[in-house]
C-alpha positions in Angstrom: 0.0 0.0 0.0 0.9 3.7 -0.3 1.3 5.9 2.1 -2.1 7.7 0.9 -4.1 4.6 1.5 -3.0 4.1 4.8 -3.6 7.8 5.7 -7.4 7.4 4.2 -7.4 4.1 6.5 -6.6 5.7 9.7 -8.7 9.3 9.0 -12.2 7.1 7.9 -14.7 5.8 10.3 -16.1 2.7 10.6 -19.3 3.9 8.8 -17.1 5.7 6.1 -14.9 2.5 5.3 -18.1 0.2 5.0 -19.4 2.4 2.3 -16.5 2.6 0.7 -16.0 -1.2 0.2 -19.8 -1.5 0.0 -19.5 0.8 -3.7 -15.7 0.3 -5.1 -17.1 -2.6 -6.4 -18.4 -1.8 -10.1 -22.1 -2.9 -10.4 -23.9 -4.1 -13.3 -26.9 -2.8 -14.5 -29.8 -5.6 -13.4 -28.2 -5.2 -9.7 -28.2 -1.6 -10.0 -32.1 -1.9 -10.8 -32.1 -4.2 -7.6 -30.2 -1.7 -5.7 -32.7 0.8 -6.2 -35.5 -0.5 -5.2 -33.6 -0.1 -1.7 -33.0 2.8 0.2 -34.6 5.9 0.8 -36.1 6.5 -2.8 -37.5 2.4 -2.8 -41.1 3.4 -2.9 -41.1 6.2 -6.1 -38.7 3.4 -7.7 -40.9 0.3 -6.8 -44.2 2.7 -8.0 -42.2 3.4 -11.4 -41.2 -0.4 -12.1 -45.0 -1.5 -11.2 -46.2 1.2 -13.7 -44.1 -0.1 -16.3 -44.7 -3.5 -16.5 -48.5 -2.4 -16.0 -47.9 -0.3 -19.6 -46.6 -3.0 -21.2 -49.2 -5.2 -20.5 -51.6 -3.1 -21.8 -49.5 -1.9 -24.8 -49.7 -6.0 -25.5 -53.1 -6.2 -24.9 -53.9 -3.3 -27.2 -51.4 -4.4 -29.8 -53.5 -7.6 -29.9 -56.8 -5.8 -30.2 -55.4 -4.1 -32.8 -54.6 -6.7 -34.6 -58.0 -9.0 -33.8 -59.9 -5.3 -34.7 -63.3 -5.5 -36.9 -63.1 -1.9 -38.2 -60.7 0.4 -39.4 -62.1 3.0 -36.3 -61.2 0.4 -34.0 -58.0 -0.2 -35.6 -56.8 3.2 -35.0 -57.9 3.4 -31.6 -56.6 0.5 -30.2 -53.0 1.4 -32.1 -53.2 5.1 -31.0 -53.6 3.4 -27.6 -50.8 1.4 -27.8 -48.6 4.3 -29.4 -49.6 6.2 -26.3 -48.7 3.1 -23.5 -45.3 3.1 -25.6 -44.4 6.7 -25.0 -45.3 6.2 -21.7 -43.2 3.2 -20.7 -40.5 5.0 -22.6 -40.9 8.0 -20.3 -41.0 5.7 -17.5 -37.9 3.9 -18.3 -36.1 7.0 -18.7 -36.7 8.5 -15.4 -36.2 5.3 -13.6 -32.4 5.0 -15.6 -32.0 9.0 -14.6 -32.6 8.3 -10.9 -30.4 5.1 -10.8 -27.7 7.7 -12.5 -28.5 10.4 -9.5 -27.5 7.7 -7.3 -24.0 6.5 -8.6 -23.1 10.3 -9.1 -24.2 10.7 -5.0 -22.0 7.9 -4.2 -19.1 9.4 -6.6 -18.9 12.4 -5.1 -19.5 11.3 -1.5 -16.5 9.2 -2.1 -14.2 11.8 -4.1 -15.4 14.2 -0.5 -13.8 11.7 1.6 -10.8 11.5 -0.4 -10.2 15.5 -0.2 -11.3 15.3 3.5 -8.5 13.1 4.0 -5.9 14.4 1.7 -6.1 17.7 3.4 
């Protein structure tokens, strides 16, 4: 070890070092999903993977009705639907991804904070 390691060894607390082990490690993305649906945030995150796998049911369901429609009206609506559900999901799946991202930047600069704190 250098000698900067073993003076961020002595200066952290218990608490600091456990995070710092607990996030070195690089994550992939399915346990970073997993991940978020602890912590603080878990019930917005939970609320926003329910709502998307509700959307894509029903974009399913109205593909199929699309497909099984009599008229041309019906056609429409049911693929308007479904255009709609898409967007949604889509919107859905983006803020999900942008809150997961919120998170590893928190953890970056809590981490690069108690580098300086200890470097000073």
């Amino acid at each position: 070890m250098n000698e900067f390691d073993e003076q961020l060894k002595t200066a952290l607390t218990q608490e600091d070092q456990e995070f710092l082990t607990e996030t070195m490690n690089e994550v992939n993305y399915y346990k970073e999903v997993f991940n978020s649906l602890k912590g603080p945030d878990r019930v917005l995150n939970i609320m926003g993977w329910i709502a998307t796998l509700v959307a894509s049911g029903f974009l399913i369901y109205f593909l199929i009705c699309a497909f099984h429609a009599e008229t041309t009206r019906e056609q429409i609506l049911f693929a308007a639907l479904a255009i709609m559900l898409n967007s949604a999901q889509i919107a859905l799946k983006m803020w999900l991804n942008m809150r997961m991202n919120r998170r590893a930047i928190q953890k970056d600069i809590y981490r690069l904070k108690l580098a300086l704190s200890t470097s000073s």
